[in-house]
C-alpha positions in Angstrom: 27.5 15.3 7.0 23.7 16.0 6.6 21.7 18.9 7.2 17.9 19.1 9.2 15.2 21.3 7.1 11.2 22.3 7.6 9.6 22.2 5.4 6.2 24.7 5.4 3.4 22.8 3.6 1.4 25.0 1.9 3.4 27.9 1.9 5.9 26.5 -0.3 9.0 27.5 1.8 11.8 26.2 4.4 14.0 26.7 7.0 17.8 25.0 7.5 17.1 23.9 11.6 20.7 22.4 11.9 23.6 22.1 9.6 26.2 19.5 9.8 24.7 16.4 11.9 27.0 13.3 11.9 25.3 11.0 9.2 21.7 11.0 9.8 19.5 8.9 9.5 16.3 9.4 11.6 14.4 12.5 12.9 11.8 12.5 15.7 10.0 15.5 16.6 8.1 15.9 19.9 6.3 19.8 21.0 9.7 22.1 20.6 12.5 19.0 20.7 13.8 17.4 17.2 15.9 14.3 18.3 18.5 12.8 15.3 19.5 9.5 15.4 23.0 9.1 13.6 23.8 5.8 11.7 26.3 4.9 14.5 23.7 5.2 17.0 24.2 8.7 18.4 21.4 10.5 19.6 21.6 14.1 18.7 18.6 16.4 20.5 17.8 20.0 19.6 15.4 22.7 20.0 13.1 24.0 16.9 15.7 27.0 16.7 18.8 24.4 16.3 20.7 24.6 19.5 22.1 21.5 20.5 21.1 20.4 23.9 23.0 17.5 26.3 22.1 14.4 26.1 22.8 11.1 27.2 23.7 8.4 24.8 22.8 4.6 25.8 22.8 2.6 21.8 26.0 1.5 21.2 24.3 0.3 17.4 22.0 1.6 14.8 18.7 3.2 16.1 16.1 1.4 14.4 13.0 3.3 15.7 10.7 5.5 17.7 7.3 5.2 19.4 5.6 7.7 21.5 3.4 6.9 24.9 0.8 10.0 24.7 -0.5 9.1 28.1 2.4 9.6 30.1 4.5 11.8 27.7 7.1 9.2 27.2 9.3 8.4 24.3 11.2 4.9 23.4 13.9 4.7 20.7 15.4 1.1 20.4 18.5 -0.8 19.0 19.7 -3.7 18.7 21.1 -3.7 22.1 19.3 -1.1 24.1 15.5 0.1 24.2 15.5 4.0 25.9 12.7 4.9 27.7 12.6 9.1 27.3 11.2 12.0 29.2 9.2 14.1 26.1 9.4 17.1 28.2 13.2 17.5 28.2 14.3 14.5 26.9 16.0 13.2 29.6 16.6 9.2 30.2 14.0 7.5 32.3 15.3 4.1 32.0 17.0 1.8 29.6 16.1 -2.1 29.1 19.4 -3.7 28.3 19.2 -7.1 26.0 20.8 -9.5 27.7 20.9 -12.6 24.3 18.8 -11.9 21.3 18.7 -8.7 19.8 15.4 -6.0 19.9 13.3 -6.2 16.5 10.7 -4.2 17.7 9.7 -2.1 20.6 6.3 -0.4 21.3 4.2 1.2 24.0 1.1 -0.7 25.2 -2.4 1.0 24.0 -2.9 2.4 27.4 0.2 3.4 28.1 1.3 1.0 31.0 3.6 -1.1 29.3 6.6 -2.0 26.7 6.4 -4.7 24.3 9.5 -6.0 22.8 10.3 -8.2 20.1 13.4 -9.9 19.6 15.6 -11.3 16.6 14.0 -14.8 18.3 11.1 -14.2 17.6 10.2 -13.7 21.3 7.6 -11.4 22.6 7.3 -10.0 26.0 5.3 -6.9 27.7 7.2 -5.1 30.4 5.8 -3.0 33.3 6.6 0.8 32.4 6.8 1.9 36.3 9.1 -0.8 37.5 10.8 -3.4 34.4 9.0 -6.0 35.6 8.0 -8.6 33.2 4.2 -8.7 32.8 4.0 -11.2 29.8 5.7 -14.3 28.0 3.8 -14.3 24.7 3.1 -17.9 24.5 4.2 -19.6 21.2 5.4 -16.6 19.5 7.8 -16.5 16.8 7.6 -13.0 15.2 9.0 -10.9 12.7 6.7 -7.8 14.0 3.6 -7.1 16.4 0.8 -4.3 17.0 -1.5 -4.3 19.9 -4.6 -3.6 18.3 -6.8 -3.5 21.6 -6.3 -3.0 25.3 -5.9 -6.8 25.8 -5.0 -8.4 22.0 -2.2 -8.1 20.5 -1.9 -9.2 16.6 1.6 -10.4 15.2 2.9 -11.5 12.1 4.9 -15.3 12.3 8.2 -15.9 10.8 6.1 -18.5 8.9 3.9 -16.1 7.3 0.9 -16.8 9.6 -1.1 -13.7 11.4 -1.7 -14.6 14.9 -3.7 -13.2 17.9 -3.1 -13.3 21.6 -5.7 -12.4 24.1 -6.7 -12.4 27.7 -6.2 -15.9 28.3 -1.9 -15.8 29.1 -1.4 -19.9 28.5 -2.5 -19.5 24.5 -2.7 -18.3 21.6 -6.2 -17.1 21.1 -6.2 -17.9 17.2 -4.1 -18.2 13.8 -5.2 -17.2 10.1 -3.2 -18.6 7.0 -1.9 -15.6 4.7 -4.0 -15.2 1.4 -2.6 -17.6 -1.3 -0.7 -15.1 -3.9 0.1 -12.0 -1.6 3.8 -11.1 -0.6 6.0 -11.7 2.3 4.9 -9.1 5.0 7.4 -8.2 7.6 5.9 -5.1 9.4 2.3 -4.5 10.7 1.2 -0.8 12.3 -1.8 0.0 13.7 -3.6 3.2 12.4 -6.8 5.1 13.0 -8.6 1.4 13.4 -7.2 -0.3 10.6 -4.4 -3.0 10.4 -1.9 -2.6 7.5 0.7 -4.8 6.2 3.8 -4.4 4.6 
């Protein structure tokens, strides 16, 4: 059992939202909606003043993550099994991308919006077609541990062999590789922020 508190920065105060949520273990906020993912994979949504609102439950394992599509006011939370694509408005289910062999390692929205990119346990990368499922992309050569689009047509990704490499316009190939500095750690995630590429 676990409890879901504000804290007011700068004023040095906060407020119990919700008491009691089954063992959780991820929060997302979006405009007046906080969304807790339980360990088992239960989805939990409520408004800023804590009540509980229906919703609809498609990860039958462990949510691993969020990501947010600005552009069309979507959310995606993903699982092993099941990436969710989410209304922000009310939070209801606009469609979910079933995994049919490998497991999701990563999902993310494309930098304008139109897409989903999906990593699996594989190393497999695809983009997906928000508006209809279709697939858009077979990452060629691909063997990932994680990904970040970094521009409207490249897409950066970190190999299972420790190599960075990028993918541009050109669908048949991998645009280019880059060997990982002698002497630096294994690096497993990559995000995307404000223009910069960090590692971890």
């Amino acid at each position: 059992k676990g409890s879901l508190t504000q804290f007011l920065l700068g004023h040095n105060r906060f407020t119990s939202l919700v008491k009691a949520i089954e063992e959780p273990e991820l929060v997302f906020s979006s405009g007046n909606l906080l969304v807790v993912a339980s360990k088992s994979g239960k989805l939990s949504v409520f408004s800023k003043s804590g009540k509980q609102l229906p919703t609809f439950n498609p990860h039958k394992h462990r949510v691993k993550g969020f990501d947010l599509n600005y552009l069309k006011k979507y959310a995606l939370s993903f699982s092993e099994d099941c990436v969710a694509i989410w209304d922000l408005q009310n939070w209801k289910k606009v469609r979910n991308m079933l995994a049919k062999g490998p497991k999701y390692t990563m999902a993310r929205f494309s930098v304008d919006g139109s897409s989903v990119l999906t990593c699996f346990d594989d190393g497999k990368l695809y983009r997906w077609n928000l508006s209809n499922n279709e697939l858009e992309r077979n990452f060629v050569g691909s063997n990932l541990y994680d990904f970040v689009e970094i521009e409207g047509s490249k897409v950066l990704g970190i190999g299972k062999d420790q190599k960075f490499y990028v993918w541009g316009s050109d669908k048949t190939r991998i645009e280019y590789s880059l060997d990982q500095v002698p002497g630096t750690r294994t690096f497993t995630r990559v995000q995307h922020y404000q223009g910069n590429v960090l590692f971890s």
